[in-house]
Each structure stands twice: as C-alpha cells, then as structure tokens.
Residue, then its C-alpha position, 0 to 999 in steps of 0.5 A: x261144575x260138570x256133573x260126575x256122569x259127565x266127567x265120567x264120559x269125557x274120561x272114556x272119550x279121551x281114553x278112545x282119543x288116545x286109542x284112535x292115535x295109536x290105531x292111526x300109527x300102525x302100519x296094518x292101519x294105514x294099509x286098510x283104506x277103509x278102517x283108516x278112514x273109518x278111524x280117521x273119521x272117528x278121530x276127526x268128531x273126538x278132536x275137538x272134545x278131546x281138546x276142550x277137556x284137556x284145557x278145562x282140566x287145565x283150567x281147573x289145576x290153575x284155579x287151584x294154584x290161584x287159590x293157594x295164593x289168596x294166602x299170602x301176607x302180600x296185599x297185592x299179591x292176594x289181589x292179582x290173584x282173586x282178579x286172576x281167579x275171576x277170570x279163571x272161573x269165567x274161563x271154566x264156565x264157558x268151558x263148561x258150556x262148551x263140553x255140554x254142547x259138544x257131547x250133545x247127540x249128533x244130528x244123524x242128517x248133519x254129515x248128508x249131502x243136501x237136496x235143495x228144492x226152491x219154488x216161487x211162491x207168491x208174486x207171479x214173475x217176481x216171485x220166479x226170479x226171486x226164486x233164481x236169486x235165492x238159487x245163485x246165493x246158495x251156489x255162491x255159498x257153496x262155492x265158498x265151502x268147496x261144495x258141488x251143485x248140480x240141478x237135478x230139474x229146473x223148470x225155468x221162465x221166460x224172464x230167466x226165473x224158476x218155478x221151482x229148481x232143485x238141486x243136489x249140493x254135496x260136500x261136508x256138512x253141507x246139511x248141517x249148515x244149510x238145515x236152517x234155510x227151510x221156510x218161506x223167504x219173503x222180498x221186497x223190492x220194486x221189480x223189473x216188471x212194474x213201471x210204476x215203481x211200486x214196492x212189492x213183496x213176493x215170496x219164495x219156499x225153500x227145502x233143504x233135505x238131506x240125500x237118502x242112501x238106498x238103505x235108508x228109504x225102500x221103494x217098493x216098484x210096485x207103489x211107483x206110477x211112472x209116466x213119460x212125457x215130452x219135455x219143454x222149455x221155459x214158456x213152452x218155446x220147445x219142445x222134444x220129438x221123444x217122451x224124455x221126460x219122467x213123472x214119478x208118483x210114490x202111491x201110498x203118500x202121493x208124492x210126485x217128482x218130475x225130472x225133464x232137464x236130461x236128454x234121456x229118460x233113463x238120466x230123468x228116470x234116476x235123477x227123479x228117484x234121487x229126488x223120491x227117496x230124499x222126500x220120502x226120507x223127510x217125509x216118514x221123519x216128519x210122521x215120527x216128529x209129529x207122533x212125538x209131538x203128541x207127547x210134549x211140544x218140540x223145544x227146537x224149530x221144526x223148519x216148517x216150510x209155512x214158516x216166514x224165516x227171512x225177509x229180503x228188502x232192497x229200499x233198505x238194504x236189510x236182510x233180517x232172519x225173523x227166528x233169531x232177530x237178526x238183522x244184516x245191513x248187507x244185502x248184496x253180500x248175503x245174495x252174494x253167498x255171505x251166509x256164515x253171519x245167519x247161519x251161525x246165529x241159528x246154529x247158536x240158537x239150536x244148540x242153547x235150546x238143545x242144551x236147555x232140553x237137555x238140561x230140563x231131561x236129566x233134572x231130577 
C-alpha cells in the first residue's frame, strides 16, 4: 500500500490538476499566450499522474466490493471473486509502482535540447566511419521523433568518416531519451579498408549533453583565448583565403571548441560558444556529482564517456547494449534509427534504480 505522505501528495497533486482545467477554460487565459503555455505545460507533466491515481483509486474501491463477495453462501461465486480478487491486487501493485515512479523527481536536463558530440576512437579509418555510421543512426532516430539536427562542426575524412562531429538535436525530450548513449560504442566488422577479410574492432565515443541557456553557464569574456585560423577540408583537399574559422579556449578549465563548417567567423564564433556553454554546463555538473560521491557511491549510471556501453558486430548480426544485457538480432535496423528497444530498456533500469534510492532514503 502506498504510504500516507504519499496519498497526501497525490491528493494535492490532482487538486492542482483540476485547478489547471479551470485555469485552462478561462478566456483571460487563453488570451495570455504565455501563462496558457505555462499551464498547459503544467497540466501536460500532472496528466499522466492524475490519471494513474484516479485508476488506483478505482482500483482500491473494486478490491472492496470483491471482498464483500467472498461472503456469499455461493461456492462459485466465492471463487470467482478470490480469483477477481487476485487480479485486483496484482493490478494495485503495478499501479503502485507506477505512482512511485511518476512522483520521483525530474531530471532538470530531460526537457533540453541535446548536443550531440561523436568522435572516432580506436581504429584509424574504420574508427571514423564508424563514428559517421553512429552519426546517421541518430539522424535517423531522430527523424522518427520529428526532432532537428543541425551540425555545428564536422571535421570529416577522406573515405567520408568523422573524426569527430557534433550536433545540436532539438525537439521535445530529446535528452531525455538520448541521455543513455554517452559512452564508448565498440564495432566489429571487416572494414572496407582490409582486403584480407579480417574482423576487426574499432571504437567510437559518444556525448550527449543537454544545450546550456545563457542563464545557466556565465562566460566570462575575459577567460576566452579566441584564435581564428583558415579552414580546411577532409584530408586538407582545400583550404580558405580568409581566417573563417575559430578555436576557442575557456581558461580556467581548459576546454577547447573548434567551429570551422560556416563560411563566416561570426557564424563559427556562435556556433562554438554554443558548443562552450553545453561542455561547461556538463563540466561544473559533473564536479558536483563527484563531490557528491564522496559521500556515498552513485546508485544510477553516470554515463561516463570511459564506459563500454555497446557493442555493434556485424558477423552476427547483433547489437547488444552491456549496461542492461540486452542483446538485438537487428542490427540494420537499429543503424537505421530503431532506438526505442535499448533506450527503453535503460530508461526501465534507471527508474528501478532510482526508485530503490528512493526507497532506501525514506526508510527509517
């Protein structure tokens, strides 16, 4: 059964459901974009919790009325009911779970958009297109969601690989769901450059870090080197006339961003200090996980870029994702941009493991 704090908490939360819908029908309301907005956002988070209590309530009152007939001088009746009553109280416990997950805190980040970051790691050539490979199964991922994706800096290779690309993908929970890929992807394959067919294994890291408003990181100018310097193309076949393109270094944590894709320096200026803020933002959250971690060991994943979270191999067909032991026959179609399987999966495993923090926290 749910505890009293919690019953309590739901109450509030549906008494401030039912409040949004008035809010939301009055015509002063409806006039003020933003505040609709606002309480429509609000509204939209409140829905699913309001629902899911209105069926355990329900729930609860059919348990009670099932139990009523357990009394009757009827043998058959009395049995359909325990078996009715079996099944009540199987729904009540997966609607219980369900209620303590929804009122678990949000992650702050989820409603971000994302900048993704994808570089070759070991494996030379194969490890660059492997690197584009993961860059197109995210495109086409996000495709499926209806989210955009634009390169901010692309440094490209002769075969048509990256070194490293980053984009930025926006659209809703984009970060939510792309959170989990963060780590290191491993594939093996025979690449297009060995002739004599040999398996090889190549690996390529991934970031995924939620997009920093101007509010949330400030750069102070005076702790930017800012250098400008002409752009080239894969394997150095061109190269600009004018200083297009821009390095930036953030001084005191020495992080370094280079934007050379636009044909203006102001358009590589702002794309870089876009991709600044992000890895500063991630950069100052992760200081503060780590003094946090100080105190006791993290209970959920950190996504460490050193961790090995997926392996891609081609002989076999299979794409298996180490953090939850899953393993996909389908390895086309997950390069393809058929993400939902793994990610759900993960996002499954976060939340049991959040609610069992969660849990452990509020036990006396």
């Amino acid at each position: 059964m749910l505890e009293e704090r919690l019953i309590q908490k739901l109450d509030r939360l549906s008494d401030r459901y039912r409040e949004l819908e008035e809010e939301l029908s009055k015509p002063e309301v409806i006039k003020d974009l933003k505040r609709y907005r606002e309480l429509s956002r609000e509204h939209k988070e409140l829905s699913e919790i309001y629902e899911t209590y209105l069926e355990y309530k329900k729930t609860l009152k059919e348990i009670e009325d099932t139990k009523s007939l357990l009394r009757s001088p009827e043998k058959e009746i009395r049995d359909l009911a325990q078996e009715e009553l079996e099944r009540l109280k199987e729904k009540r416990s997966r609607l219980e779970k369900k209620l303590r997950i929804l009122l678990l805190p949000k992650d702050p980040n989820d409603s971000r958009n994302v900048i993704l970051e994808i570089r070759a790691g070991a494996g030379g050539e194969e490890a660059a297109l492997f690197a584009a490979d993961l860059f197109r199964m995210y495109q086409k991922y996000a495709e499926e969601k209806g989210w955009k994706v634009t390169v901010l800096s692309a440094n490209r290779t002769g075969l048509g690989g990256y070194k490293e690309v980053i984009a930025l993908i926006e659209g809703e929970g984009a970060y939510s769901r792309l959170k989990f890929e963060s780590g290191v992807h491993r594939v093996q394959r025979i690449p297009v450059t060995e002739s004599g067919g040999r398996i090889h294994t190549s690996t390529a890291t991934v970031a995924v870090l939620p997009e920093a408003d101007e509010t949330d990181v400030e750069i102070n100018p005076q702790d930017l080197k800012i250098e400008t310097f002409r752009a080239s193309g894969a394997g150095g076949q061109y190269v600009n006339t004018t200083e297009t393109a821009v390095r930036i270094t953030h001084i005191p944590t020495g992080i370094v961003v280079t934007c050379q894709d636009e044909r203006s320096q102001f358009q590589n200026k702002q794309k870089a200090l876009r991709i600044l803020r992000a890895k500063l933002k991630d950069y100052y959250e992760k200081k503060r996980r780590e003094e946090i971690a100080k105190e006791r060991k993290e209970q959920v994943g950190t996504g460490e870029r050193s961790e090995k979270i997926r392996t891609y191999n081609f002989p076999q067909n299979r794409v298996t994702d180490h953090r939850v032991n899953l393993t996909i026959y389908k390895l086309q179609d997950v390069l393809d941009g058929k993400l939902d399987e793994i990610i759900e999966a993960l996002r499954s495993r976060e939340l049991e493991e959040r609610l069992k923090l969660a849990e452990t926290s509020n036990s006396p």
